[in-house]
SERO-4910 file (N, C-alpha, C, O; in steps of 0.05 Angstrom, whole numbers):
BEGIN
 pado doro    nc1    nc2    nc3   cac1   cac2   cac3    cc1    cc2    cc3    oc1    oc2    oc3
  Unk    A   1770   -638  -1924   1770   -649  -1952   1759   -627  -1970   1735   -623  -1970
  Unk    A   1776   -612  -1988   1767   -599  -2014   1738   -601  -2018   1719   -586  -2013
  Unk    A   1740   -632  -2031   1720   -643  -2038   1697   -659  -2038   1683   -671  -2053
  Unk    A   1699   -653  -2009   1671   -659  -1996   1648   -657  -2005   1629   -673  -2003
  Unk    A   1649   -631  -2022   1617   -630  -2019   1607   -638  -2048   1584   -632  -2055
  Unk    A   1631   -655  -2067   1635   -670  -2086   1631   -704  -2077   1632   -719  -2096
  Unk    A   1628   -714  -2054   1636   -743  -2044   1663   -752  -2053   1671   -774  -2061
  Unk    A   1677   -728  -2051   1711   -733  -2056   1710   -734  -2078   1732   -741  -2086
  Unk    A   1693   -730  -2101   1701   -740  -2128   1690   -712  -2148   1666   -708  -2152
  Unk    A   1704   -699  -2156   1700   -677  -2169   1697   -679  -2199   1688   -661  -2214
  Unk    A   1706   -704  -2206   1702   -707  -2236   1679   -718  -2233   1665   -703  -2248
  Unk    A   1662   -735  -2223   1641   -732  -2229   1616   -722  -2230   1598   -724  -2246
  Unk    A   1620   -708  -2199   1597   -691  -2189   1602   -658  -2193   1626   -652  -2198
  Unk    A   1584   -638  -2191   1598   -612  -2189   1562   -597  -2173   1540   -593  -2183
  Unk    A   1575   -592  -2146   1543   -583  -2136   1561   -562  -2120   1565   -575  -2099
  Unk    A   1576   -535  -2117   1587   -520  -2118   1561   -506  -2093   1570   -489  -2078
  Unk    A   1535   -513  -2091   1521   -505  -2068   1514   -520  -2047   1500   -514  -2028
  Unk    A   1530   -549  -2055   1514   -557  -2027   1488   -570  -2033   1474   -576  -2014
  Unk    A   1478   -575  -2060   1449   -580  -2053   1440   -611  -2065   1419   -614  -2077
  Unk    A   1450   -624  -2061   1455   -656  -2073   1441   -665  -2051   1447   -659  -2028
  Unk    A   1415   -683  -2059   1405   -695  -2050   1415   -723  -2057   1432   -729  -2074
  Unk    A   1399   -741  -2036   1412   -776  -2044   1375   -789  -2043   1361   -780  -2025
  Unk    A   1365   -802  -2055   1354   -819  -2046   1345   -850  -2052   1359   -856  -2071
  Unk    A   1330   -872  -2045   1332   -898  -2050   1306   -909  -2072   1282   -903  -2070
  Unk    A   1319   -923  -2090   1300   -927  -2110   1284   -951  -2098   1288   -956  -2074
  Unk    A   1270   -963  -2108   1254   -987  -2114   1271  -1010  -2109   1264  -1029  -2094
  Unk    A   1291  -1009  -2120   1320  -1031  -2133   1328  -1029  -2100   1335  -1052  -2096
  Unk    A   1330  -1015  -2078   1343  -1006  -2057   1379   -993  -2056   1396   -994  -2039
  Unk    A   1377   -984  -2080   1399   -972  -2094   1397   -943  -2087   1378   -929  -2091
  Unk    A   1420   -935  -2076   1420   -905  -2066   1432   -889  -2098   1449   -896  -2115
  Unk    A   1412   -864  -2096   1418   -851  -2122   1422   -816  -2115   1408   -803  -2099
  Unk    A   1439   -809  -2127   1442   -783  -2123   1420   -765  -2144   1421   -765  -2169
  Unk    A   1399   -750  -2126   1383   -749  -2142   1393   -715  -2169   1381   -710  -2190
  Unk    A   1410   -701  -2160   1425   -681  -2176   1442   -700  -2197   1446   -691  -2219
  Unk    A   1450   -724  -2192   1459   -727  -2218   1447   -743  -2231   1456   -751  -2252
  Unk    A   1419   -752  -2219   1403   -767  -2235   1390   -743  -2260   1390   -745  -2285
  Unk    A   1381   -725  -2247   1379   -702  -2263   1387   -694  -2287   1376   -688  -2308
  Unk    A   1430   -694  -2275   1439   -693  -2292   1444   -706  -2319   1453   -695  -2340
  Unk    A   1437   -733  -2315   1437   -749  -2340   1408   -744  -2353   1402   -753  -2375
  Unk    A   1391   -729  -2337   1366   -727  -2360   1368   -710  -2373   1356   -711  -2394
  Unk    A   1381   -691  -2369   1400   -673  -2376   1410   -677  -2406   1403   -667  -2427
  Unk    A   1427   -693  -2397   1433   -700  -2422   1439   -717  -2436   1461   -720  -2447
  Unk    A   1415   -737  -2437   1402   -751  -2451   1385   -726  -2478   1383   -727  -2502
  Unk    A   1375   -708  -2457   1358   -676  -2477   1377   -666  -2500   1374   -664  -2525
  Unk    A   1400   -661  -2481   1433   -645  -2491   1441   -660  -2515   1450   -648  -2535
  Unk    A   1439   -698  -2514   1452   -701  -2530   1424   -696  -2565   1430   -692  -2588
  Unk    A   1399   -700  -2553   1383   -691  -2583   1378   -663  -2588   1376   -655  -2611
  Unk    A   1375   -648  -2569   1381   -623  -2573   1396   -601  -2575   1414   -601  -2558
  Unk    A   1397   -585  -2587   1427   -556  -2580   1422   -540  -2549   1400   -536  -2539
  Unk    A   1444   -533  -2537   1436   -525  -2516   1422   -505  -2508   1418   -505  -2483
  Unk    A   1409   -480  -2523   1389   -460  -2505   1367   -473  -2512   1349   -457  -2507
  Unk    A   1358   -490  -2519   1329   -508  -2516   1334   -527  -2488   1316   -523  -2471
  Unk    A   1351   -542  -2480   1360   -560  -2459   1364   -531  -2435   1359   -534  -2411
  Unk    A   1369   -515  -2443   1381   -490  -2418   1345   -486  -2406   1338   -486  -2383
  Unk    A   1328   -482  -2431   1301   -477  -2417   1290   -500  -2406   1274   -494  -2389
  Unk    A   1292   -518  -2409   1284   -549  -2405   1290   -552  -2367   1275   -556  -2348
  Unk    A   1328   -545  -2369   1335   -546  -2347   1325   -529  -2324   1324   -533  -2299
  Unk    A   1318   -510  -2340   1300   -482  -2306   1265   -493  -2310   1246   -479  -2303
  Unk    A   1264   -507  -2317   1233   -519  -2315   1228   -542  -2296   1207   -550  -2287
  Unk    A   1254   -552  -2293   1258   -577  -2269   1252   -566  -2248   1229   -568  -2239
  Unk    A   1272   -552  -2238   1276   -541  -2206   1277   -525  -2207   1276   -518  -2230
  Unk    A   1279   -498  -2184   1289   -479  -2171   1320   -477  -2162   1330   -456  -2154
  Unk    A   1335   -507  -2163   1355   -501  -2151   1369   -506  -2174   1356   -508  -2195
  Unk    A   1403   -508  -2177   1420   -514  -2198   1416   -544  -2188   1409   -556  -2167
  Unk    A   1426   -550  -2220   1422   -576  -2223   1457   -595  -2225   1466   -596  -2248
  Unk    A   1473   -607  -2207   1500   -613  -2214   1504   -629  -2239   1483   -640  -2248
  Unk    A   1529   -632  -2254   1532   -639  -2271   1542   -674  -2263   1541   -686  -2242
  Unk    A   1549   -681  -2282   1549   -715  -2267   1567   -728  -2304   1561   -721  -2327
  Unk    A   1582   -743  -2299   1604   -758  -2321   1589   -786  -2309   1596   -796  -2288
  Unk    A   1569   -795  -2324   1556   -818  -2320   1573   -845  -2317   1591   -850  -2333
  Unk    A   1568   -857  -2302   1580   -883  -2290   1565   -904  -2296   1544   -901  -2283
  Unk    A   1565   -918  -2306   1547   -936  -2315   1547   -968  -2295   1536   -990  -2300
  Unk    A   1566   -959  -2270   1576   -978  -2258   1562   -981  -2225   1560   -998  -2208
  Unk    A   1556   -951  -2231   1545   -945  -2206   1514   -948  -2199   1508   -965  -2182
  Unk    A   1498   -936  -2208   1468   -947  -2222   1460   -943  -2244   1473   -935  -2264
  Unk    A   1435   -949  -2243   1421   -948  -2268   1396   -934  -2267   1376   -941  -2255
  Unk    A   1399   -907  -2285   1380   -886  -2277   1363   -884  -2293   1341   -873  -2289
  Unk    A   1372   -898  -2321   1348   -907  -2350   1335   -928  -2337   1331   -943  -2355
  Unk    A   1325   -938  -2316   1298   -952  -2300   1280   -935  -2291   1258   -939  -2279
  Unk    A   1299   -908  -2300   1277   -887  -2280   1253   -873  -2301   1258   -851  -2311
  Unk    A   1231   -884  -2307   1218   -873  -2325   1218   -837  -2335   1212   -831  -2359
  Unk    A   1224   -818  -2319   1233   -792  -2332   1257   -797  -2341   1266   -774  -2340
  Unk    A   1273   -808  -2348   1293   -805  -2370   1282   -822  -2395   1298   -823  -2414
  Unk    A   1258   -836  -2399   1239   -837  -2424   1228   -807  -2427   1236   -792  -2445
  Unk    A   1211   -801  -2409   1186   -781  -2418   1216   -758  -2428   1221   -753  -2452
  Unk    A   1234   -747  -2402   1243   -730  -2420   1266   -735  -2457   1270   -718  -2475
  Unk    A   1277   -763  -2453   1280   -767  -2484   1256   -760  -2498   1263   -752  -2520
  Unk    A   1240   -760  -2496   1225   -762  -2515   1209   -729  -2512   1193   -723  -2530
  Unk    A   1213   -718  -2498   1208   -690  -2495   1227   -676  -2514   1219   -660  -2531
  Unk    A   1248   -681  -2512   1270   -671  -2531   1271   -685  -2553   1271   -670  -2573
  Unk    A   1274   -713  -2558   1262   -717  -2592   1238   -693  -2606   1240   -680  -2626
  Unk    A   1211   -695  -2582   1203   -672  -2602   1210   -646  -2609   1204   -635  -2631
  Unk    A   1224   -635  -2589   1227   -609  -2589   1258   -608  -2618   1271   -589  -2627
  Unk    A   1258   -627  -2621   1287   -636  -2634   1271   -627  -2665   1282   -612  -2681
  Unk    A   1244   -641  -2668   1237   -636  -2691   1228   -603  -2701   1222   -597  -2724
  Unk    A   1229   -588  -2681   1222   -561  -2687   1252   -543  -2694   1252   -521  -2706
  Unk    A   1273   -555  -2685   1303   -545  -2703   1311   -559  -2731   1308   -582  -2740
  Unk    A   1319   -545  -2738   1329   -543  -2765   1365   -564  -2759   1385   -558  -2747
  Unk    A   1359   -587  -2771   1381   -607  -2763   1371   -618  -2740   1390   -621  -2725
  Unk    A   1349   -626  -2731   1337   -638  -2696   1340   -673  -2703   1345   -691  -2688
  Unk    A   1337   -673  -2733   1337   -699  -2740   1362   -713  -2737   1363   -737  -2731
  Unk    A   1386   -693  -2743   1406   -711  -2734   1411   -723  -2698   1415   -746  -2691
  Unk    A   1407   -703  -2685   1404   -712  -2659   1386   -729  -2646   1389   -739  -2623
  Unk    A   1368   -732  -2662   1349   -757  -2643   1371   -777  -2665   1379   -797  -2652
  Unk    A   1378   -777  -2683   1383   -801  -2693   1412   -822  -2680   1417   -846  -2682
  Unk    A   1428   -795  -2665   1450   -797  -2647   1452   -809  -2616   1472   -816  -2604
  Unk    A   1416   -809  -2607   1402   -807  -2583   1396   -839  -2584   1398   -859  -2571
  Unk    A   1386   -831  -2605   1376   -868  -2607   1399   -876  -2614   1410   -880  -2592
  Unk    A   1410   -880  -2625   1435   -905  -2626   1452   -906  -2598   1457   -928  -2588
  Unk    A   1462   -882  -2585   1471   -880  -2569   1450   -899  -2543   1462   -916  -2529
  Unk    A   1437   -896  -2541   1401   -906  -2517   1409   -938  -2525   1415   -954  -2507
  Unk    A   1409   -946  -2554   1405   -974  -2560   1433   -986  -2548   1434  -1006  -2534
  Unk    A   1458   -969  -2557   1482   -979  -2541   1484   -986  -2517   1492  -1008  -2510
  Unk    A   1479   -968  -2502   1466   -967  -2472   1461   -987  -2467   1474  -1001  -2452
  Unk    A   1433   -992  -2483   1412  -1015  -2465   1426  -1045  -2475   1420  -1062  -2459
  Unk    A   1441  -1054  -2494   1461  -1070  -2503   1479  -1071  -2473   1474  -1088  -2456
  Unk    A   1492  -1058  -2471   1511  -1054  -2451   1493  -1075  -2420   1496  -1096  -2407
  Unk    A   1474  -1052  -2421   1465  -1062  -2388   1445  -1087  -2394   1428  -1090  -2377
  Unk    A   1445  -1103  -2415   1428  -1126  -2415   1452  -1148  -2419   1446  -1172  -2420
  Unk    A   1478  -1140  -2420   1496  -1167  -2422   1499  -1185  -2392   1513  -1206  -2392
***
């Protein structure tokens, strides 16, 4: 399989090394923890411009981090309290660019949609 080392699915994962971890939350919900990442990612990405999010991202890990087209079907990774601390890492860092305000303001509406979504 090609795309093995995708779980067959290349549109949503991209770990090009091999280094995708999996593990089990609280919920007993298996989570891929590279693309849990990746949505903290960018949750940052969407209030910030990206060479602020690029330094953000080599402050996580040592390893690359895969990219991930969020599924909202599959779990739920906004239970995971670092995708608060880091929104809100990047809200601030949001206020030290020039236009940061539009992006948290994009972050939050987008977050409130979200949480609309997964409370129906």
């Amino acid at each position: 399989n090609r795309y093995a080392y995708v779980e067959g699915n290349p549109l949503r994962y991209l770990d090009p090394f091999g280094l995708e971890r999996t593990y089990v939350s609280e919920t007993n919900k298996q989570h891929n923890f590279i693309s849990d990442m990746s949505y903290i990612l960018s949750c940052i990405n969407i209030t910030i411009p990206n060479p602020v999010t690029l330094v953000i991202s080599i402050t996580i890990g040592s390893y690359d981090i895969g990219l991930c087209i969020y599924d909202l079907s599959q779990y739920d990774p906004c239970s995971n309290e670092a995708i608060e601390t880091w929104m809100n890492i990047g809200k601030d860092l949001a206020g030290l660019i020039p236009g940061g305000g539009d992006y948290i303001t994009i972050a939050l509406y987008l977050k409130e949609k979200y949480d609309e979504e997964r409370n129906k």
